[in-house]
C-alpha positions as a Markdown table, in Angstrom:
| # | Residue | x | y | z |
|---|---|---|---|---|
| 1 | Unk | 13.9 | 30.8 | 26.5 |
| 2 | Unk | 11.9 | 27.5 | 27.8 |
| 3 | Unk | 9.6 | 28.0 | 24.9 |
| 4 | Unk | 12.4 | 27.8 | 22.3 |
| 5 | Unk | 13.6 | 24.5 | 23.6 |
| 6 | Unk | 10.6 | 22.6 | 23.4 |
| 7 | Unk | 10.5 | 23.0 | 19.7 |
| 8 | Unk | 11.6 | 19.8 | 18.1 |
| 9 | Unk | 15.6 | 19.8 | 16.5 |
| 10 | Unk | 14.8 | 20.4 | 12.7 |
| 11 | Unk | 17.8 | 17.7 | 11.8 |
| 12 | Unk | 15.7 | 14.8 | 13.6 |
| 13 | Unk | 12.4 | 16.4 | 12.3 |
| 14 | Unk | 13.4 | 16.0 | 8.8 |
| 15 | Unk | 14.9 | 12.4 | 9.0 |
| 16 | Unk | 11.7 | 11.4 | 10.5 |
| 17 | Unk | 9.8 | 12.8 | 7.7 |
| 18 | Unk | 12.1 | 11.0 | 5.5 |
| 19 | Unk | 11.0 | 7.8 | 7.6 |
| 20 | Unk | 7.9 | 8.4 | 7.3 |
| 21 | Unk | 7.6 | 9.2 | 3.7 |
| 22 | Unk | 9.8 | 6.3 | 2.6 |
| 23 | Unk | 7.5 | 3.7 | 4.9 |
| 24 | Unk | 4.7 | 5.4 | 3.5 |
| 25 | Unk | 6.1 | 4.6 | -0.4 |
| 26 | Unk | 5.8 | 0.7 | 0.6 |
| 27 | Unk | 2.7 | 0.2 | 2.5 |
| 28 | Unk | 1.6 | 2.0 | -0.8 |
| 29 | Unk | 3.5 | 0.0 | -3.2 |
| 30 | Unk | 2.2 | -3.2 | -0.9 |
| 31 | Unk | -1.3 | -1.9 | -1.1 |
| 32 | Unk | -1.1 | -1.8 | -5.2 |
| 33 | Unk | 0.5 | -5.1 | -5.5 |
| 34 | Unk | -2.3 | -6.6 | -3.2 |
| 35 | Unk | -4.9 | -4.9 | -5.1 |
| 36 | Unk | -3.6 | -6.3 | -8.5 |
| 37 | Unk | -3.1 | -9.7 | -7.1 |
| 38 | Unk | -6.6 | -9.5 | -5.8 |
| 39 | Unk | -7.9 | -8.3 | -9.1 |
| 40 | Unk | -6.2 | -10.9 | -11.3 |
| 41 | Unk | -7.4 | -14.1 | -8.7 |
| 42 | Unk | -11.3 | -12.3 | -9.1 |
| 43 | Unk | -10.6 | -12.6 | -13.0 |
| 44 | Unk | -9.2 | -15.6 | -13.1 |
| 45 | Unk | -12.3 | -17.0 | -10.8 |
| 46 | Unk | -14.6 | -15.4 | -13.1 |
| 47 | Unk | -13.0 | -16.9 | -16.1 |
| 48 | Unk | -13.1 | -20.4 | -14.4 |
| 49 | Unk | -16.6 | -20.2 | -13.1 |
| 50 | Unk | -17.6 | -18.5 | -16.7 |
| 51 | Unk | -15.8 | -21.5 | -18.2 |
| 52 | Unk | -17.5 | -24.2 | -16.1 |
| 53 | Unk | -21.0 | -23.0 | -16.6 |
| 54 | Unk | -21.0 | -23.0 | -20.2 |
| 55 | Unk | -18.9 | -26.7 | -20.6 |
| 56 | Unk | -21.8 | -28.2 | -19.3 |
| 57 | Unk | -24.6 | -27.5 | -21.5 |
């Protein structure tokens, strides 16, 4: 019997997985948006520093 109530409740199991999954869907969706942002401000530096070399000779 003590082994059977140790076991977690499968109601509050599932909503954490929920949770979890749902957090998990934003740190992701952060972690894309940060990438792309990061990815655009390297081209754009690229682009600039591309620019400036070949204005000046």
């Amino acid at each position: 019997m003590k082994k059977s109530m140790s076991l977690p409740k499968p109601k509050t199991k599932k909503l954490l997985g929920k949770k979890f999954i749902e957090l998990a869907k934003k740190v992701r969706k952060g972690f894309e948006e940060q990438e792309k942002y990061l990815r655009e401000k390297r081209a754009q530096d690229e682009y600039s520093i591309f620019s400036h070399t070949h204005s000046h000779s």
